[in-house]
N, C-alpha and C positions, 0 to 999 in steps of 0.2 A: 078082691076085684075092686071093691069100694075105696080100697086105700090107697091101690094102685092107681085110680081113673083121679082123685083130689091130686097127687101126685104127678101128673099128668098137667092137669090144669095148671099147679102151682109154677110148674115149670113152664109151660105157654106164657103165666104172667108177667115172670119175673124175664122174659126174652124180649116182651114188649115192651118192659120198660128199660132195657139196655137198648135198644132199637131208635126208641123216642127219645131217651141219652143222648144217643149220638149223633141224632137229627139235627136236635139242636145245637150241639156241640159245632158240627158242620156248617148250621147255618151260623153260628157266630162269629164264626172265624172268618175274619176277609180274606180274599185271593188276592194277592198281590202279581196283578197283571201290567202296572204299569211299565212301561220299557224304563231302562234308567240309563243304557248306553253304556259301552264302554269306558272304563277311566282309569288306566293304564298304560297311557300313551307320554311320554316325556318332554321336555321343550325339546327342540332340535327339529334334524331334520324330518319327516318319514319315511321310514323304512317300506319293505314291501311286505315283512311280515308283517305289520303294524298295520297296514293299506288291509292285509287279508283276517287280521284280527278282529278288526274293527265288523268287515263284513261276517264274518262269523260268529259272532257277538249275538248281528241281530238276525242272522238265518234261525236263530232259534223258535224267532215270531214267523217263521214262516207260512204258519197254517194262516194267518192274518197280515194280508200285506199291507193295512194301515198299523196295523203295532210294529210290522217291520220298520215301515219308513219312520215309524217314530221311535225307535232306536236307534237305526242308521242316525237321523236329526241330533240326538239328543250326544248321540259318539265326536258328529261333528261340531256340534256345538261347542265340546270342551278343548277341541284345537285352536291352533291359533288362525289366522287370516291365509301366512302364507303354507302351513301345514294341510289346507282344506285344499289349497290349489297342488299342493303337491298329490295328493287325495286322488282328484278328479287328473289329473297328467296318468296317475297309474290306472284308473278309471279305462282313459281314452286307450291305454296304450292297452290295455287287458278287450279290449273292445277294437282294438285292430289286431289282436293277436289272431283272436276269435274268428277273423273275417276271412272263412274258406269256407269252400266246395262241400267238402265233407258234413259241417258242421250245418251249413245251410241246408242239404239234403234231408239230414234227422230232423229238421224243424218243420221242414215238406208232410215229413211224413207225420209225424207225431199232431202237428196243428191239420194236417190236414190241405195243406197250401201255404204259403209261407212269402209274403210277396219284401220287396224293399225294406222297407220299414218295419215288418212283422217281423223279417229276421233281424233288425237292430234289437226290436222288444223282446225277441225270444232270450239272445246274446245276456239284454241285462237281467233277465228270470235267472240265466244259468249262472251268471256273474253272483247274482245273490244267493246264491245256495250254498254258498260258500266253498273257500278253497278246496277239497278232496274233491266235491262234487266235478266243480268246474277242470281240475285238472285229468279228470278219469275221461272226461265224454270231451275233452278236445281232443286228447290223445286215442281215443276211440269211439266216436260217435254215434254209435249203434249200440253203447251200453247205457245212451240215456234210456231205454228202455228198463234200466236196472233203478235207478234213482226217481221215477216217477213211480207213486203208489200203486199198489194194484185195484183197478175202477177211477182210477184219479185221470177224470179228462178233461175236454175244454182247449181253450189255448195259452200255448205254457207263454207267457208274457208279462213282464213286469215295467210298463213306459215308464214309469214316474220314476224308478232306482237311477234313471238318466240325470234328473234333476236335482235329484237331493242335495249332492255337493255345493252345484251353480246355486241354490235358492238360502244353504247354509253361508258361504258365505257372502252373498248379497245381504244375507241380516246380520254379520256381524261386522259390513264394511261399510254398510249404508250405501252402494252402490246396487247398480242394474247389474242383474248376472248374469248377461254378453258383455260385463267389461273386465269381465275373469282374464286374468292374463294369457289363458292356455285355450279361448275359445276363437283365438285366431287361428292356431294352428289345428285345428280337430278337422283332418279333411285325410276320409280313407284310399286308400287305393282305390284304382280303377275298375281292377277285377279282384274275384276273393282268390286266397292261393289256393291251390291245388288242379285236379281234374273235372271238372263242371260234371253236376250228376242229371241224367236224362229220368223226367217225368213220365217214363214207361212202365207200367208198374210191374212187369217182369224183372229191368234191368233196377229197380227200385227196392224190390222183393228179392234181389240177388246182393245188393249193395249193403243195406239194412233189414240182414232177415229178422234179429231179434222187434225191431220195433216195428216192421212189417207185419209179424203175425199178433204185435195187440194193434196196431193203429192202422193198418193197410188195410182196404180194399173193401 
């Protein structure tokens, strides 16, 4: 009994000191969190996969959308001047794609209310979550109830992903960034496409039942 209970201990001590091993070991080692951006992109023109790599890149930072935008930054930075405007052209045109009925309904629901401008800021959340994400819930908008975590609430919105491009390259042209070439032309339609969805929360709960029964009522 006696030899078994030292046996015992000796075992407790030698786990405590693998334990504190590795504590330190842990804290020695830095994490490397800083974004570093995509750099994979060639001279020429860009492309759209290129446009969607870039974002994808830094949807990684997603849980942090200041480490995002400084990955998005850091991806544009390594473009050239008119690479960044080519950028923000697929940007806008991804951001009128966007511009329906449908799409604005789930935003109703999911935020709770969704007025003008809260569905431009939802658009650029979805925008950044990168390609698969954004093309699953345009094509079906009741599955963004699939791609939002389970407990993850609040309002899905990301304003700043608006800016990035315009404020990239304003710092690499020395210029204000309304004098972006493509910010003359950024003016959406009148109405978004589709069938307008009614704030009834039956015909809302029929429309979107998946994110009606986490976000509804």
């Amino acid at each position: 009994m006696k030899n078994y209970a030292l046996v015992l201990v000796a075992l407790l001590a030698i786990a405590s000191i693998v334990v504190a091993f590795s504590r330190n070991n842990a804290q020695a080692e830095p994490v490397d969190t800083v974004p570093k951006g995509y750099d994979r992109i060639p001279a020429g023109s860009l492309s759209l996969d290129e446009f969607w790599a870039i974002i994808d890149h830094s949807a990684q930072f997603q849980a942090d959308t200041d480490l995002q935008s400084a990955d998005l930054h850091a991806s544009l930075m390594r473009l050239s001047p008119t690479q960044i405007t080519e950028f923000e052209r697929m940007f806008d045109q991804t951001m009128r794609n966007s511009y329906t009925w449908d799409l604005w309904g789930a935003a109703y629901v999911a935020n709770g209310g969704a007025s003008d401008d809260e569905f431009e800021y939802f658009r650029c959340w979805l925008i950044s979550k990168g390609r698969r994400a954004f093309e699953q819930v345009s094509s079906a908008p009741d599955s963004l109830a699939d791609i939002i975590g389970n407990g993850e609430t609040g309002h899905f919105e990301f304003e700043e992903f608006a800016y990035l491009a315009r404020d990239a390259w304003s710092e690499k042209t020395g210029k204000d960034r309304n004098e972006m070439p493509i910010m003359a032309n950024m003016a959406y339609d009148a109405e978004p496409k589709g069938t307008p969805f009614s704030e009834n929360p039956e015909e809302l709960q029929h429309r979107f039942p998946k994110l009606w029964r986490r976000f509804g009522g």
